[in-house]
N, CA, C and O atoms as CSV, one atom per row, in Angstrom:
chain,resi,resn,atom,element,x,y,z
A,1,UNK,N,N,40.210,-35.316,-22.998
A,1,UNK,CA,C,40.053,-34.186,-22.093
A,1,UNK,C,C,41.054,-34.234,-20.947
A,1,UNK,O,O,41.364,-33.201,-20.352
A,2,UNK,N,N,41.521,-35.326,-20.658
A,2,UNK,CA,C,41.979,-36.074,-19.679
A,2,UNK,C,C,44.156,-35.127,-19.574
A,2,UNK,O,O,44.935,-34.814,-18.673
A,3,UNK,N,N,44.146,-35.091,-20.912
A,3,UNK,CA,C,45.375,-34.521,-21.441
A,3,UNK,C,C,45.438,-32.833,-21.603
A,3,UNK,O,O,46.343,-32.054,-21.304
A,4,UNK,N,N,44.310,-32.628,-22.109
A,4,UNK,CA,C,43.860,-31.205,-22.859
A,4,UNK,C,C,43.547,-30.364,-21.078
A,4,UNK,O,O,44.173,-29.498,-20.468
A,5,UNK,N,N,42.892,-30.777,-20.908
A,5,UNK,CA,C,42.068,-29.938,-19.687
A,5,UNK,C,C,42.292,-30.461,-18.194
A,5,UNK,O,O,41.618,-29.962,-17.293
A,6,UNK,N,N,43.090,-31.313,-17.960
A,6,UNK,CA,C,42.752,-32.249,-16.560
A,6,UNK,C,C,41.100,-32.841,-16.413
A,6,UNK,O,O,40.518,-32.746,-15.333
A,7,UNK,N,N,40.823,-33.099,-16.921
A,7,UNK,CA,C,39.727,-33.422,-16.757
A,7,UNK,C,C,39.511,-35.115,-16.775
A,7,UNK,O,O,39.941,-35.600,-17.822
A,8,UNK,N,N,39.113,-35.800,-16.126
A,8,UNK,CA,C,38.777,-37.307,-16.091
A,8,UNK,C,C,36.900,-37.412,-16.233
A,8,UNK,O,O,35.990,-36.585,-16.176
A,9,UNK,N,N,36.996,-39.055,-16.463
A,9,UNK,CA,C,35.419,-39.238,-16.509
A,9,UNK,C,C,35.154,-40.046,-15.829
A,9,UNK,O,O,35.839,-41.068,-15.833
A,10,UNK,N,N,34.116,-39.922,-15.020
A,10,UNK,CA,C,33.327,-41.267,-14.993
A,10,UNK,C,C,32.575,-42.656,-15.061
A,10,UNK,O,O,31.394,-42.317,-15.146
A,11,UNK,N,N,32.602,-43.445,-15.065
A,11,UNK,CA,C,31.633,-44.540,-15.870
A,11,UNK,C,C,31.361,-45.536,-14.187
A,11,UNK,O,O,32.030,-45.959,-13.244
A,12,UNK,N,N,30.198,-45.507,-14.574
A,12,UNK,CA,C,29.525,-46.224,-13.639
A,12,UNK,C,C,27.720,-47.194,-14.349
A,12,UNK,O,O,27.006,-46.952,-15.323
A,13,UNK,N,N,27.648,-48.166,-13.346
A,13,UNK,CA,C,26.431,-48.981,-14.040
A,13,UNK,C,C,25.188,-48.945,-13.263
A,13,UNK,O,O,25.141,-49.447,-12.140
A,14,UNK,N,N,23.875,-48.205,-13.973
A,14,UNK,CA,C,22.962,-47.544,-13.513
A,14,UNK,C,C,21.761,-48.787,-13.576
A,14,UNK,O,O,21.142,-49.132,-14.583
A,15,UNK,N,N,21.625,-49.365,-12.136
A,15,UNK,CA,C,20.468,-50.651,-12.195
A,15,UNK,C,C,19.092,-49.988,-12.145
A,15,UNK,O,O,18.834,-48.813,-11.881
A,16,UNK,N,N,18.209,-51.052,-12.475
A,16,UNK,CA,C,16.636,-50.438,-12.159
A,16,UNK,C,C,16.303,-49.431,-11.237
A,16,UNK,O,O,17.163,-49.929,-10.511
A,17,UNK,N,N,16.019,-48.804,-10.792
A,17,UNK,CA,C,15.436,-48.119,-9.732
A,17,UNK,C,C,16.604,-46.635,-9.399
A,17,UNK,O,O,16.205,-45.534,-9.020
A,18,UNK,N,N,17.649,-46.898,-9.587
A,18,UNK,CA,C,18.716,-45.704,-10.006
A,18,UNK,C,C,18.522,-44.609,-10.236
A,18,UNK,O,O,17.890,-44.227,-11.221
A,19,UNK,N,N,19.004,-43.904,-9.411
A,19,UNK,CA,C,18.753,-42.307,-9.837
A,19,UNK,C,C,20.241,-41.720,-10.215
A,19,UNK,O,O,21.110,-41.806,-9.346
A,20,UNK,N,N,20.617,-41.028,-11.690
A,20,UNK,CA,C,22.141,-40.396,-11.362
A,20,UNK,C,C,21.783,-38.731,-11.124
A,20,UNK,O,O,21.182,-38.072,-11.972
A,21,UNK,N,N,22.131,-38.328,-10.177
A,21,UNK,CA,C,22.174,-36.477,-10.308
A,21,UNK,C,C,23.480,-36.123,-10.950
A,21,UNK,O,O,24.526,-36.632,-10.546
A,22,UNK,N,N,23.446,-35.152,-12.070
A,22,UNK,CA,C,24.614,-34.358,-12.981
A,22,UNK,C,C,24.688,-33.096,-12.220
A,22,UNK,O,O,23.676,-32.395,-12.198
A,23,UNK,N,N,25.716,-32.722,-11.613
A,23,UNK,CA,C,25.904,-31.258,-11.285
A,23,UNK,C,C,25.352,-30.768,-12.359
A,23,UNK,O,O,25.096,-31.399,-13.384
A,24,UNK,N,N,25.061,-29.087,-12.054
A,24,UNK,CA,C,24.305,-28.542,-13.067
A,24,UNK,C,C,25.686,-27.921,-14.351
A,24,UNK,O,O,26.782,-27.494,-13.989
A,25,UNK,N,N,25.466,-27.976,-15.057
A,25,UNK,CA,C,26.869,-27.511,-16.270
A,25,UNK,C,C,28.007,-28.632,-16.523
A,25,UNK,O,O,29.079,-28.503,-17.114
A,26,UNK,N,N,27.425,-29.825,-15.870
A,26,UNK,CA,C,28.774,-31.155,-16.257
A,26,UNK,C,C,28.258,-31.387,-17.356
A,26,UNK,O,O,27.047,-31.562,-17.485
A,27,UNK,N,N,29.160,-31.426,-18.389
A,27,UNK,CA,C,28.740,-32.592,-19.464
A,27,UNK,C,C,28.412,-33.782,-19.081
A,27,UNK,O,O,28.675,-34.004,-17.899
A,28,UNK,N,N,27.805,-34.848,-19.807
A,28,UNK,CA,C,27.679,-36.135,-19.567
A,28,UNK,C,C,26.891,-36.786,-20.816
A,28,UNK,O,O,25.965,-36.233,-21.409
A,29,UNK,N,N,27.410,-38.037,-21.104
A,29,UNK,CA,C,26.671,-39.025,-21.903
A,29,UNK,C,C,25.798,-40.074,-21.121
A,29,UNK,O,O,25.897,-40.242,-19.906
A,30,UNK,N,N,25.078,-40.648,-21.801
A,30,UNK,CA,C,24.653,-42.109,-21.385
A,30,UNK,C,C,24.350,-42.842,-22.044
A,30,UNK,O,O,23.602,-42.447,-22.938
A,31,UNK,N,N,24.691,-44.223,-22.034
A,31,UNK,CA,C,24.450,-45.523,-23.093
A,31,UNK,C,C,24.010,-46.436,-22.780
A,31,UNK,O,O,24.726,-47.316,-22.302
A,32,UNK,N,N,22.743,-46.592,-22.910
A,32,UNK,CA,C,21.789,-47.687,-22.330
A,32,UNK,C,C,22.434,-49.094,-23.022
A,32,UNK,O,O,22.865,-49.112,-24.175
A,33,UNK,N,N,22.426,-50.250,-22.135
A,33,UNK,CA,C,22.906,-51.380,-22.390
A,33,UNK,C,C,21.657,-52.391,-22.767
A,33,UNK,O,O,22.011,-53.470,-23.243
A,34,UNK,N,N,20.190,-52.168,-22.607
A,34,UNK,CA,C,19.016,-52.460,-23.187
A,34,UNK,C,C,18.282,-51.193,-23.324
A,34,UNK,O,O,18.495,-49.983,-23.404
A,35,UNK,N,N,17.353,-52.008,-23.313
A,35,UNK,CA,C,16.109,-51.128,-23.626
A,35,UNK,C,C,15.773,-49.925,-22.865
A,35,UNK,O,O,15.386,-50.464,-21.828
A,36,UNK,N,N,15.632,-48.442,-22.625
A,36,UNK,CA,C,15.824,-48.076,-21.529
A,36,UNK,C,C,14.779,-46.563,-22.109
A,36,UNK,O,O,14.225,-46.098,-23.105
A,37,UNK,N,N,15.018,-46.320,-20.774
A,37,UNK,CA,C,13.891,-45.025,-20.617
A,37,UNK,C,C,14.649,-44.151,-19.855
A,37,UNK,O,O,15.293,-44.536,-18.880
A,38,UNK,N,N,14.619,-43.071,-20.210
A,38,UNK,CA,C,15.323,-41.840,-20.153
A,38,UNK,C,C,14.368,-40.918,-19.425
A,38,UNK,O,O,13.214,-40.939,-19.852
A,39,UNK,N,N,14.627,-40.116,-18.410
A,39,UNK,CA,C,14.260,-38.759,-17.625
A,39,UNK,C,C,14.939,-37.964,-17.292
A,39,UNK,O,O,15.610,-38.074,-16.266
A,40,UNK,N,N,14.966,-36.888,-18.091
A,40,UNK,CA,C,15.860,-35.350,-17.656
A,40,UNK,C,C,14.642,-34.480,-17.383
A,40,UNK,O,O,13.479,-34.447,-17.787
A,41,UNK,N,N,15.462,-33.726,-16.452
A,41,UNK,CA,C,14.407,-32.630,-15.469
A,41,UNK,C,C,15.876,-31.639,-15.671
A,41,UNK,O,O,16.996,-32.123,-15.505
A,42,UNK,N,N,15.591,-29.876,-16.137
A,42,UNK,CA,C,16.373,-29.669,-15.753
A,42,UNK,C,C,16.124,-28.348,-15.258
A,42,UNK,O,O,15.243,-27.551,-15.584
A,43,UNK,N,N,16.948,-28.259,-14.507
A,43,UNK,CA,C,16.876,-27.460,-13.064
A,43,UNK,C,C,17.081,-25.885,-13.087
A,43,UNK,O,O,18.303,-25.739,-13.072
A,44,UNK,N,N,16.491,-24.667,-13.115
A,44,UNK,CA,C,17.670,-23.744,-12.750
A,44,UNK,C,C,17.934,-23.068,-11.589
A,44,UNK,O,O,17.050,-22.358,-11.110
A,45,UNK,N,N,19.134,-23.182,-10.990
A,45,UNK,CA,C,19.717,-22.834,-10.089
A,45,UNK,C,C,19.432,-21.091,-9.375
A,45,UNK,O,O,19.006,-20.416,-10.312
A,46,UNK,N,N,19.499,-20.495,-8.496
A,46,UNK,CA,C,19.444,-19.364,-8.260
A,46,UNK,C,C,21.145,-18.694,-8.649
A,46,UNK,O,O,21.599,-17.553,-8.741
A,47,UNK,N,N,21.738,-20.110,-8.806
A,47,UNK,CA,C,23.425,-19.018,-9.060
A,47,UNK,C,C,23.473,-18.856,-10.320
A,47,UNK,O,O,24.202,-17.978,-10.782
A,48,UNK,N,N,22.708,-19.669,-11.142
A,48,UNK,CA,C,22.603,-19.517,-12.817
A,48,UNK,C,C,21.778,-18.228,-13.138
A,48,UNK,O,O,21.888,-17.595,-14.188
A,49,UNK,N,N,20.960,-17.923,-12.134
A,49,UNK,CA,C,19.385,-16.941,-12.771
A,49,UNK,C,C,20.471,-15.802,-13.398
A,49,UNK,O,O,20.265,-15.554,-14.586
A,50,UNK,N,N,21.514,-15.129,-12.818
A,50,UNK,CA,C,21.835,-13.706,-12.904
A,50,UNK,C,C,22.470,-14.062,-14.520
A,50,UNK,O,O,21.889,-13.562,-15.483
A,51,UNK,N,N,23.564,-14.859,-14.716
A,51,UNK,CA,C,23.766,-15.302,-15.967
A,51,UNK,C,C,23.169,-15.879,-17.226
A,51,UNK,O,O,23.643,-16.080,-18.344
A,52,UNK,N,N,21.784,-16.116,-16.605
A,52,UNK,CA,C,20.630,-16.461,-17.587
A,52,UNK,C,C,19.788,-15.237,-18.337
A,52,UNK,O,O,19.392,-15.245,-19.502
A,53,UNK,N,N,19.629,-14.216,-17.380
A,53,UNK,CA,C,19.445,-12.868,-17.382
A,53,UNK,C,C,20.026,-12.551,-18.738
A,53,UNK,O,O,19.350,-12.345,-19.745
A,54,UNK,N,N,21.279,-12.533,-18.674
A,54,UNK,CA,C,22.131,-11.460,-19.365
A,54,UNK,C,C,22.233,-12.689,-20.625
A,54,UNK,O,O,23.414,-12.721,-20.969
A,55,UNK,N,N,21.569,-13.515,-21.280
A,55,UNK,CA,C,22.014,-14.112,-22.606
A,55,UNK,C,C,20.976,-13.691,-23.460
A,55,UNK,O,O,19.895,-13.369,-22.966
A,56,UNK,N,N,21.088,-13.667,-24.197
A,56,UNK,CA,C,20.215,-13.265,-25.665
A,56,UNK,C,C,19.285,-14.312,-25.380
A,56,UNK,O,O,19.299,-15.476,-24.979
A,57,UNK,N,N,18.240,-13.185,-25.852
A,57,UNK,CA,C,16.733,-14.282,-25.803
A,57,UNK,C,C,16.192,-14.009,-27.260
A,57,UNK,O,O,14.978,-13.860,-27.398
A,58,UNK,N,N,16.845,-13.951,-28.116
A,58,UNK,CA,C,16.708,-14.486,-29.555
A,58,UNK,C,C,16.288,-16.242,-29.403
A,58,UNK,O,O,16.222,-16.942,-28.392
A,59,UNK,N,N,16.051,-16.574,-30.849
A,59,UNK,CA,C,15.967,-17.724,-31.104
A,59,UNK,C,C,16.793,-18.693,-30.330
A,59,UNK,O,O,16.413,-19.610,-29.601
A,60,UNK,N,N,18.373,-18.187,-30.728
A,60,UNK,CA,C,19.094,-19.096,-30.501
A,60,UNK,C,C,19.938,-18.944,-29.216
A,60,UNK,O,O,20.996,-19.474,-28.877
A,61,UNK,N,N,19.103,-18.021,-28.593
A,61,UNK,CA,C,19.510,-17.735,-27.092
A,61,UNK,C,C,18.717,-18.727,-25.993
A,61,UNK,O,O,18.480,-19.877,-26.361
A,62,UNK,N,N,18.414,-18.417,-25.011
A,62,UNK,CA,C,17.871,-18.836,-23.917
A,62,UNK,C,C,16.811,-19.813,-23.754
A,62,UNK,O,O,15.827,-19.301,-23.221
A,63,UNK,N,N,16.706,-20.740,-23.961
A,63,UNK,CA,C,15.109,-21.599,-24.026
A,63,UNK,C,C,14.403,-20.841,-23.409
A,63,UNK,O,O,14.741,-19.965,-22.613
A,64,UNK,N,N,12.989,-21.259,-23.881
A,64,UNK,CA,C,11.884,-20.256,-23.574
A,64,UNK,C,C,11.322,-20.795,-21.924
A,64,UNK,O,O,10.853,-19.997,-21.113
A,65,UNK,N,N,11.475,-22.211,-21.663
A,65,UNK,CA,C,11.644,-23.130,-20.180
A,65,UNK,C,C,12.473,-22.378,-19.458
A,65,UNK,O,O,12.294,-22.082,-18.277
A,66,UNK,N,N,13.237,-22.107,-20.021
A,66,UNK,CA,C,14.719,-21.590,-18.803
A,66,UNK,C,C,14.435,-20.085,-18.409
A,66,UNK,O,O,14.849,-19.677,-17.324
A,67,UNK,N,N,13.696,-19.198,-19.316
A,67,UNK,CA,C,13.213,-17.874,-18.929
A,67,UNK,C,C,12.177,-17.758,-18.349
A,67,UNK,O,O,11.830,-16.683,-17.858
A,68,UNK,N,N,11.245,-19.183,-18.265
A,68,UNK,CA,C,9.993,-18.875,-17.876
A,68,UNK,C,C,10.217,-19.546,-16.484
A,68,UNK,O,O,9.338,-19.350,-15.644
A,69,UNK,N,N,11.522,-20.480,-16.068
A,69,UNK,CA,C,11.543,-20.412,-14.566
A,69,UNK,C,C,12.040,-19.681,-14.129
A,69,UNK,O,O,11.596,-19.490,-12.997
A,70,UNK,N,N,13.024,-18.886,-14.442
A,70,UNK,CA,C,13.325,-17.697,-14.193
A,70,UNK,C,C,12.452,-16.454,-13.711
A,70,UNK,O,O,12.670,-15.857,-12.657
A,71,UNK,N,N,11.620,-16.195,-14.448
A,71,UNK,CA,C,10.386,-15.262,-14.627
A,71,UNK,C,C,9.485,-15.723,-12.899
A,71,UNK,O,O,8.956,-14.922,-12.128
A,72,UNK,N,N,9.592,-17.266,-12.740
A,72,UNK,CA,C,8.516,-17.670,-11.824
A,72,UNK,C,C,9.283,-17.600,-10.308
A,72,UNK,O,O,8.750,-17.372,-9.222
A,73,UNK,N,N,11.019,-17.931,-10.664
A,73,UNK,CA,C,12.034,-17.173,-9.293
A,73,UNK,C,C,11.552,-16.052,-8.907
A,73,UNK,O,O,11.181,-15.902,-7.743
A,74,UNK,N,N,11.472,-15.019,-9.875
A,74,UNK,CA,C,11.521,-13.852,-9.790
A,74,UNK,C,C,10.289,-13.156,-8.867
A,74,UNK,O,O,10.470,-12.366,-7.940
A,75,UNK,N,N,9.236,-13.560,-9.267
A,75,UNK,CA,C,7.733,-13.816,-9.119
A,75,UNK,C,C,7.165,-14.450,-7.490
A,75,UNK,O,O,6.288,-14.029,-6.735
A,76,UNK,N,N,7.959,-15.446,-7.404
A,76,UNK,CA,C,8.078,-15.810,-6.247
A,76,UNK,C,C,9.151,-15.036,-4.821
A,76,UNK,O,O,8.733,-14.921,-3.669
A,77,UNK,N,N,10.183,-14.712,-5.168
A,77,UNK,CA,C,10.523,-13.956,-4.572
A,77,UNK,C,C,10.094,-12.702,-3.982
A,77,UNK,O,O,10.283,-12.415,-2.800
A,78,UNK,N,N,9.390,-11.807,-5.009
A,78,UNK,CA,C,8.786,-10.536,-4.890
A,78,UNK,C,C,7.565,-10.816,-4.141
A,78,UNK,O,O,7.091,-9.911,-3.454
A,79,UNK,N,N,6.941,-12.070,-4.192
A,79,UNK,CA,C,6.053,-12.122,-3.589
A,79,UNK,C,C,5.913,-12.368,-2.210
A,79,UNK,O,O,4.935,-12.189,-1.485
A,80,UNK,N,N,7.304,-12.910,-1.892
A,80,UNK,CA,C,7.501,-13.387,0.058
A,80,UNK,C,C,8.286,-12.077,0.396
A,80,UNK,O,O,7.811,-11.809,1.500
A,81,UNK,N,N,8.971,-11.344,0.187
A,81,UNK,CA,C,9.198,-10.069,0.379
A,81,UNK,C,C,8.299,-9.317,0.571
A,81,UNK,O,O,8.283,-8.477,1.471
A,82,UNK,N,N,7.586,-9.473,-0.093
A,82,UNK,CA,C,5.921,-8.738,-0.086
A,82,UNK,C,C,5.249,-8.850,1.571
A,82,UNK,O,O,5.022,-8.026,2.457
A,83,UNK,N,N,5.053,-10.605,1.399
A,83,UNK,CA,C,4.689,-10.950,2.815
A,83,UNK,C,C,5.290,-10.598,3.935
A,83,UNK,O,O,4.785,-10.248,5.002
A,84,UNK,N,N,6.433,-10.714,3.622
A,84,UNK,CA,C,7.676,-10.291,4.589
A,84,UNK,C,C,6.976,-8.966,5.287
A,84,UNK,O,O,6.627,-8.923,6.467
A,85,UNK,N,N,6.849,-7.972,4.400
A,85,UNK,CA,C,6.851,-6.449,4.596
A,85,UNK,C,C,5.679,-6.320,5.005
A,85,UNK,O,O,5.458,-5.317,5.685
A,86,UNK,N,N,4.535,-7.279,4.737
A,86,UNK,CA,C,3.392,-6.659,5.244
A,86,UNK,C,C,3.281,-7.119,6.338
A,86,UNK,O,O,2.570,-6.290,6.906
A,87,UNK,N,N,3.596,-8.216,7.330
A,87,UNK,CA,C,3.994,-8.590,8.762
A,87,UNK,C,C,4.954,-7.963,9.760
A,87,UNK,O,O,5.024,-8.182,10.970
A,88,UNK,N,N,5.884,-6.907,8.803
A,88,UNK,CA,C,6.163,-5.806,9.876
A,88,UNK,C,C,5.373,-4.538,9.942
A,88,UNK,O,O,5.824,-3.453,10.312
A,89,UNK,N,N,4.230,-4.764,9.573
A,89,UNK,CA,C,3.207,-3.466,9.838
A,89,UNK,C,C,2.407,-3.882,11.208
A,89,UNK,O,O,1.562,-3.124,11.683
């Protein structure tokens, strides 16, 4: 990638108690050197929602996770706007 794209990588060594954060849209691997336990959480962004919007929600479109936090942005928003509006009465 390094040739193709400018792109370089990382490598770093993740001890017990370690947290790594991935920007949201980096690729990344990981290769446990023992035994290891894995946790992904993944996130969606308010700069992603508008582009999440607009992908096919077929099968092989949108996870059904990724529309349904979406759905709960949405939901939540309308709802403090709400509050908003009824405290200028």
């Amino acid at each position: 990638l390094r040739d193709e794209c400018g792109v370089s990588g990382w490598s770093l060594l993740q001890l017990p108690g370690d947290a790594v954060l991935v920007p949201a849209g980096a690729p990344h691997q990981g290769r446990g050197l023992s035994g290891t336990i894995s946790v992904e959480q993944q996130f969606l962004s308010p700069e992603s929602a508008v582009r999440l919007r607009q992908l096919d929600t077929g099968p092989a479109g949108t996870p059904r996770h990724l529309r349904a936090q979406l759905d709960g942005m949405i939901f939540a928003a309308v709802r403090e706007a709400l509050e908003v509006l009824r405290g200028c009465q």
